[in-house]
C-alpha positions in Angstrom: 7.6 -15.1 22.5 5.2 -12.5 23.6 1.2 -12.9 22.5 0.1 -9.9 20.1 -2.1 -9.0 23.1 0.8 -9.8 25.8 3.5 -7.6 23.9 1.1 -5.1 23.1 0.2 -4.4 26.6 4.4 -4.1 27.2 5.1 -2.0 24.9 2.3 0.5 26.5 4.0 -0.5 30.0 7.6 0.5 28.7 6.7 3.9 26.9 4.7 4.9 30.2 7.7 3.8 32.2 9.8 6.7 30.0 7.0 9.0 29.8 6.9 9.0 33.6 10.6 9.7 34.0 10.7 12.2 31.6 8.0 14.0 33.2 6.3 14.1 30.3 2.1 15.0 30.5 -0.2 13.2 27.9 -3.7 15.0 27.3 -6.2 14.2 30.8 -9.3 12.0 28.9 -12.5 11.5 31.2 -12.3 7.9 29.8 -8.8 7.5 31.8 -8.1 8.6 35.8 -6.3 11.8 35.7 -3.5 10.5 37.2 -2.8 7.8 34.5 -3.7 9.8 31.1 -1.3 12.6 33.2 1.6 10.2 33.2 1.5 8.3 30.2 0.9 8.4 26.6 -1.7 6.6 26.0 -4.5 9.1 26.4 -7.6 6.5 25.7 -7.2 3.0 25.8 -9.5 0.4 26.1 -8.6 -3.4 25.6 -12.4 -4.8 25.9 -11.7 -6.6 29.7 -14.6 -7.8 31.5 -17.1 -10.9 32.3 -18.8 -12.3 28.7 -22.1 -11.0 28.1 -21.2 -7.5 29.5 -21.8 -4.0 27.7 -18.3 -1.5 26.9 -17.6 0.6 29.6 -20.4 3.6 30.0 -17.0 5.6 30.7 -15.9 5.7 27.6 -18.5 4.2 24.9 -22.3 5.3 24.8 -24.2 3.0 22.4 -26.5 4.9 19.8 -30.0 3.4 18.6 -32.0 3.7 15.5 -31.5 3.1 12.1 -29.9 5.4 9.3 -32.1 6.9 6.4 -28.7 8.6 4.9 -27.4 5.8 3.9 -30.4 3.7 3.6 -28.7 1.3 5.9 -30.9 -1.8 6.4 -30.5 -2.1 10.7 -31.8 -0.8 13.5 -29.0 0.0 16.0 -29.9 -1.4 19.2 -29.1 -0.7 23.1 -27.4 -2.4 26.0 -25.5 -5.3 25.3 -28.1 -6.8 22.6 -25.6 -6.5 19.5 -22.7 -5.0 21.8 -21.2 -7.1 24.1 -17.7 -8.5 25.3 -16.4 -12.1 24.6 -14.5 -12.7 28.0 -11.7 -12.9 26.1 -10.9 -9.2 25.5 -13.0 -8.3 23.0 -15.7 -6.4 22.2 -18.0 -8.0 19.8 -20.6 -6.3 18.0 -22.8 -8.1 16.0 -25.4 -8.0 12.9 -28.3 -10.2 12.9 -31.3 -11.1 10.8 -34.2 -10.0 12.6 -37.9 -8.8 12.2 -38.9 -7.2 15.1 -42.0 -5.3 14.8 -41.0 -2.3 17.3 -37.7 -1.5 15.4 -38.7 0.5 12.5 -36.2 1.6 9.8 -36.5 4.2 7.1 -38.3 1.9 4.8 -40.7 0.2 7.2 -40.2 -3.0 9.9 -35.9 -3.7 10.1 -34.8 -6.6 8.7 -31.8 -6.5 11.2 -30.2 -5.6 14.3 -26.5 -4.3 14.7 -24.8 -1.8 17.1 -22.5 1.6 16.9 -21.0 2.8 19.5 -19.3 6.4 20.3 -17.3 9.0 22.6 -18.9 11.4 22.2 -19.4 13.3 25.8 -16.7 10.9 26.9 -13.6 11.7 24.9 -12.2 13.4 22.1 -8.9 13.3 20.5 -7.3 16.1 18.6 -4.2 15.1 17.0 -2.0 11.7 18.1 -1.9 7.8 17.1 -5.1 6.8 16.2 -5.9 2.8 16.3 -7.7 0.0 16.7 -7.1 -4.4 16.1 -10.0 -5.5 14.6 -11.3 -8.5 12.5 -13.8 -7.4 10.3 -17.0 -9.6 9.0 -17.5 -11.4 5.5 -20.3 -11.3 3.4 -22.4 -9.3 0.9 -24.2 -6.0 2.8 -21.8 -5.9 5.6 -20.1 -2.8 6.3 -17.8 -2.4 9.5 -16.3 1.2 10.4 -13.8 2.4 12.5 -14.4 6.5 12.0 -14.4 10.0 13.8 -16.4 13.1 13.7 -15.7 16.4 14.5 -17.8 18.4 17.3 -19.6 19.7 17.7 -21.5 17.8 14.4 -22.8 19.5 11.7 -21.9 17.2 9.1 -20.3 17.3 6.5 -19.1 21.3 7.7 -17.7 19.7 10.8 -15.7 16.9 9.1 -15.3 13.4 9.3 -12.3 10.6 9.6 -12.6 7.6 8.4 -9.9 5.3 9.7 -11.7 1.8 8.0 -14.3 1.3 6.2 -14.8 -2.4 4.5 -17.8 -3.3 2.1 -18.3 -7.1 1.9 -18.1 -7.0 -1.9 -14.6 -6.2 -1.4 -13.2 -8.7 0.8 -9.2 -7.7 0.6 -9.7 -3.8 0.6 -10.1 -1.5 2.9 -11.1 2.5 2.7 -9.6 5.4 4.8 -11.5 8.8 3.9 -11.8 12.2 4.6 -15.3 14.2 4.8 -16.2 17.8 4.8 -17.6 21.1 3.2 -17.7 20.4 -0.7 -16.3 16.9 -0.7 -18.7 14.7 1.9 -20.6 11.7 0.5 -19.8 9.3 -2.5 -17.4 13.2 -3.1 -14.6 12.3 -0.3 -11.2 12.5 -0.5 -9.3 8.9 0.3 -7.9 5.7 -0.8 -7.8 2.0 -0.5 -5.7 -0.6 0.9 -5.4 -4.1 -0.8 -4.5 -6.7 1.1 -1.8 -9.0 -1.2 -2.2 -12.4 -2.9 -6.1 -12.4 -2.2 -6.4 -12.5 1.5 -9.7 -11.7 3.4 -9.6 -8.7 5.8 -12.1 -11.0 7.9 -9.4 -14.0 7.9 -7.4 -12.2 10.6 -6.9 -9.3 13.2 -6.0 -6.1 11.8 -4.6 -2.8 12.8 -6.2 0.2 11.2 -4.6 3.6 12.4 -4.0 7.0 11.1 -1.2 9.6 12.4 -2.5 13.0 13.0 -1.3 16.0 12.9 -2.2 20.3 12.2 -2.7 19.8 8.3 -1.6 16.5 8.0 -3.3 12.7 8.3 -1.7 9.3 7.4 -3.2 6.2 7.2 -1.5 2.7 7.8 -2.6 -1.0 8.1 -0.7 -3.2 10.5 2.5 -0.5 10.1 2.1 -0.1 6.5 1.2 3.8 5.4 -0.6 3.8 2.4 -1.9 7.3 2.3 -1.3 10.9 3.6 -3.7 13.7 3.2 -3.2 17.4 3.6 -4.7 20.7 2.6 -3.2 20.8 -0.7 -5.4 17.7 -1.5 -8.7 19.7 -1.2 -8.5 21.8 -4.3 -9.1 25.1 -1.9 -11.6 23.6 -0.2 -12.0 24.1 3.6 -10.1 21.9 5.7 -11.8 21.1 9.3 -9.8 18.5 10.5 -7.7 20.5 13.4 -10.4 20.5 15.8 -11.8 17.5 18.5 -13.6 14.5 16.9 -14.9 11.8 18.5 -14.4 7.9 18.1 -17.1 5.7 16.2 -17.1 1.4 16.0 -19.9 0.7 14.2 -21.3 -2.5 11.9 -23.9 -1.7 9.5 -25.9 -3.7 6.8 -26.9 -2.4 3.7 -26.6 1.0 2.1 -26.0 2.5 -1.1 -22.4 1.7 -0.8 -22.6 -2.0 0.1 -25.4 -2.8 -1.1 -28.0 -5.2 0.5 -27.3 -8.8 1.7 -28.0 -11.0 -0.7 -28.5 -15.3 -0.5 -24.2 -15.6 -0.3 -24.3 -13.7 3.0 -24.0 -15.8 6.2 -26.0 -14.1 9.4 -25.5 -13.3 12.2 -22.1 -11.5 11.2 -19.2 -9.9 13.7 -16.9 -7.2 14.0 -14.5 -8.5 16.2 -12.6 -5.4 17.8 -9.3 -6.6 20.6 -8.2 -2.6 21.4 -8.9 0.8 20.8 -6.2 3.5 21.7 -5.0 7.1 21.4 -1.5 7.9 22.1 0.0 11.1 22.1 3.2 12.8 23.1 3.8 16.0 25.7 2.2 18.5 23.1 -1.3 18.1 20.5 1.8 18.1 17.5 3.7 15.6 19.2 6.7 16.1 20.9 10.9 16.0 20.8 13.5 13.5 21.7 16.3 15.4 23.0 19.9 13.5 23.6 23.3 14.5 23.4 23.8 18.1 24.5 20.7 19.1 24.7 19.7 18.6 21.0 17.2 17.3 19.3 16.7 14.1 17.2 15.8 15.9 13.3 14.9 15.0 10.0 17.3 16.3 7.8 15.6 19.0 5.5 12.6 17.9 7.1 12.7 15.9 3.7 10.0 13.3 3.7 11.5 10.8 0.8 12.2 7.3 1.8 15.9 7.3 3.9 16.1 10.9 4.6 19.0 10.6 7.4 17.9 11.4 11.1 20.6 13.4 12.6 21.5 15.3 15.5 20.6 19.0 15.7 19.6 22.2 17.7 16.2 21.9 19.0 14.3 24.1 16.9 10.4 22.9 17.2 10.0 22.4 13.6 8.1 19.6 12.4 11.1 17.8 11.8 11.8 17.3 15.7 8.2 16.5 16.4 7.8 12.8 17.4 5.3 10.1 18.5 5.7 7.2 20.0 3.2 4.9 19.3 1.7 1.4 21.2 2.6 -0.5 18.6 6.4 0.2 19.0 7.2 2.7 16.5 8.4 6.6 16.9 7.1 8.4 13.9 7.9 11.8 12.3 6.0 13.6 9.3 4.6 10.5 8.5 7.2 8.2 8.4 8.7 6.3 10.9 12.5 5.9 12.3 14.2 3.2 10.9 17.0 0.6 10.6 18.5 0.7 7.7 18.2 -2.2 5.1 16.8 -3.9 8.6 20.7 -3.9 10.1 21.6 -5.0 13.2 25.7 -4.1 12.8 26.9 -1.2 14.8 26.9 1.5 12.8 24.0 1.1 11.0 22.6 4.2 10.3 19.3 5.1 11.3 16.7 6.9 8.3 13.2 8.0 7.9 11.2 5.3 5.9 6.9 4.6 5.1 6.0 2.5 7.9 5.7 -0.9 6.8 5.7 -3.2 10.0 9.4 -4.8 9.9 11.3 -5.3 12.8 14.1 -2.5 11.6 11.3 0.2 13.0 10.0 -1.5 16.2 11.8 0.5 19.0 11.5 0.2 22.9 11.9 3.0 24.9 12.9 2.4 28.7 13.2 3.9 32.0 16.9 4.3 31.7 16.6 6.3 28.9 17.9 4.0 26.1 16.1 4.1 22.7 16.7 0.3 21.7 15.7 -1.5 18.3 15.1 -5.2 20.1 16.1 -7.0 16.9 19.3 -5.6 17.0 19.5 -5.2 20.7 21.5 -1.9 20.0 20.8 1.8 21.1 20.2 4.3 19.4 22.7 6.7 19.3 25.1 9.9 17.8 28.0 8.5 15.8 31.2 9.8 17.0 29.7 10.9 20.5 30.1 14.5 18.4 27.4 17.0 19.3 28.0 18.9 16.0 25.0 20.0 14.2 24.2 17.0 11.2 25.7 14.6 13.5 24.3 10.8 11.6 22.1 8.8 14.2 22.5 4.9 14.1 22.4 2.1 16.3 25.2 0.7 18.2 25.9 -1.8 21.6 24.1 -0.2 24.5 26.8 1.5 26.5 25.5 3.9 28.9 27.1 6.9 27.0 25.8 10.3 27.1 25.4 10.0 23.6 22.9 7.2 23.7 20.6 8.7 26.5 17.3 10.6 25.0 14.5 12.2 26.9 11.3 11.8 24.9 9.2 14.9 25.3 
């Protein structure tokens, strides 16, 4: 059995294997060698590998100092490696401590303690793609971990904001995925929460925190699972910015109006514990198409969003409904949904559907140089029942043969 760390870095190994022989082109990021972001999906990536004690990469992360009078945050964000460092072990770690040193001076006078936020900005923006980062958040009253974006250049709240996580320690199980802008910024944005279930702690475990993103369209998911989607009908004719460049922000603050302060329950120092950070994309901003079987194009039927819509075959047509992604973490999404097996079947036959991404097994997919689509816990292909090229043609999984009507060229 593969590691979570071990399978993750497969999984980016096989789609840029594809990708490659495809010919497809992800985005060029100044955080990746041209060459490599050229090839591949994966248009940022970074999985936190160095000596202990080291800083992030200056390539890609610039650490911000100061503290935060908006929020009336209670740290001073410091430089270097001081509250920002990695583990040895593939980590970053960034870390909130109890401190009263008199050169760091907050809003309200001398800081009572240190943490760290770092950013792309300058380095590496992403506009549109898979969105995500394994984390394990901190515990404890006043602690407030984020994983967030903002648009550029920043003139907040005009120029937006993303909020992939947000956790306040007085709500260990929950986590918050927001939007921010013109008319709805502050306590006035537009999101939702995600609960973990029978009373587990966020800071108990890693985590995946991601959101899909897309021209008028962003989904949020934890560890597979979608529990929101937002889009301009959600704004009440209010502006929305959010198909533009934004940046990526880690940051760990203490205190605020939101989390309040720490109080005598909370246990210092305090970490945010973050294994990878990546963007994945496909040949185009809106993601891209997997062609098969004479030339046509895997489709959502209708382009019908409700839970086991069927995919089919049908002339490539550029709709949303043919636009794919194939994220790191094994799945190929469309609209916000993700391709799966249904009822988790490994028979051939089985017909394949669109379904809320939820994790399972039945919507893990490996996509390899050979040009097979295969769901490993089947260990079938994907393919076009019938070997019948017929518009509305059902997709489904079946024995890997070699057919024709089981080869697919993503992007």
């Amino acid at each position: 059995m593969f590691s979570p760390r071990t399978r993750r870095r497969w999984l980016i190994a096989a789609l840029s294997a594809v990708l490659v022989a495809s010919g497809a082109a992800g985005t060029t990021a100044q955080a990746e060698p041209a060459d490599t972001a050229a090839a591949a999906a994966v248009t940022f990536s970074d999985t936190f590998d160095g000596p202990a004690g080291a800083a992030a990469d200056s390539s890609k992360w610039q650490t911000e100092t100061g503290d935060n009078v908006n929020n009336h945050e209670r740290q001073y964000y410091t430089s270097g490696n001081k509250n920002a460092a990695l583990d040895g072990q593939g980590h970053l770690v960034i870390t909130a401590r109890k401190e009263n040193p008199a050169n760091y001076q907050c809003w309200y006078g001398t800081c009572q303690y240190t943490s760290a936020r770092l950013n792309t900005a300058g380095r590496f923006t992403a506009q549109y793609g898979h969105i995500e980062a394994r984390m394990k958040i901190p515990r404890g009253q006043g602690m407030w971990p984020a994983f967030w974006m903002l648009g550029t250049p920043v003139d907040w709240p005009d120029s937006g904001e993303i909020d992939i996580m947000e956790n306040v320690g007085f709500e260990p199980s929950t986590v918050h995925g927001t939007i921010h802008g013109p008319g709805y910024s502050g306590s006035g944005g537009i999101g939702a929460g995600y609960t973990l279930p029978g009373g587990q702690a966020f800071a108990d475990a890693f985590h995946t925190f991601a959101v899909d993103w897309a021209p008028d369209s962003i989904t949020w998911s934890v560890d597979g699972n979608v529990y929101q989607r937002r889009t301009p009908a959600d704004l009440g004719g209010r502006q929305w910015v959010f198909n533009k460049p934004f940046f990526l922000i880690l940051n760990l603050a203490v205190g605020g109006y939101w989390p309040g302060d720490p109080d005598g329950s909370t246990v210092l120092p305090q970490q945010l514990v973050v294994d990878h950070v990546s963007v994945t994309t496909s040949d185009s901003s809106t993601g891209g198409a997997i062609r098969g079987l004479a030339g046509k194009c895997a489709d959502v039927a209708g382009a019908d969003t409700a839970n086991g819509t069927p995919v089919q075959l049908y002339d490539c047509n550029g709709t949303s409904a043919q636009r794919w992604t194939v994220g790191s973490d094994g799945t190929i999404r469309a609209l916000g949904k993700c391709l799966d097996v249904t009822s988790g079947g490994t028979a051939d036959g089985t017909p394949v559907q669109l379904w809320d991404c939820n994790g399972t097994a039945a919507q893990k997919w490996v996509v390899t140089a050979a040009r097979d689509i295969v769901n490993p816990q089947a260990d079938k292909c994907l393919d076009v029942a019938g070997n019948s090229s017929a518009n509305g043609t059902r997709l489904q999984i079946w024995t890997c043969t070699g057919g024709a009507n089981q080869k697919w060229t993503v992007g």
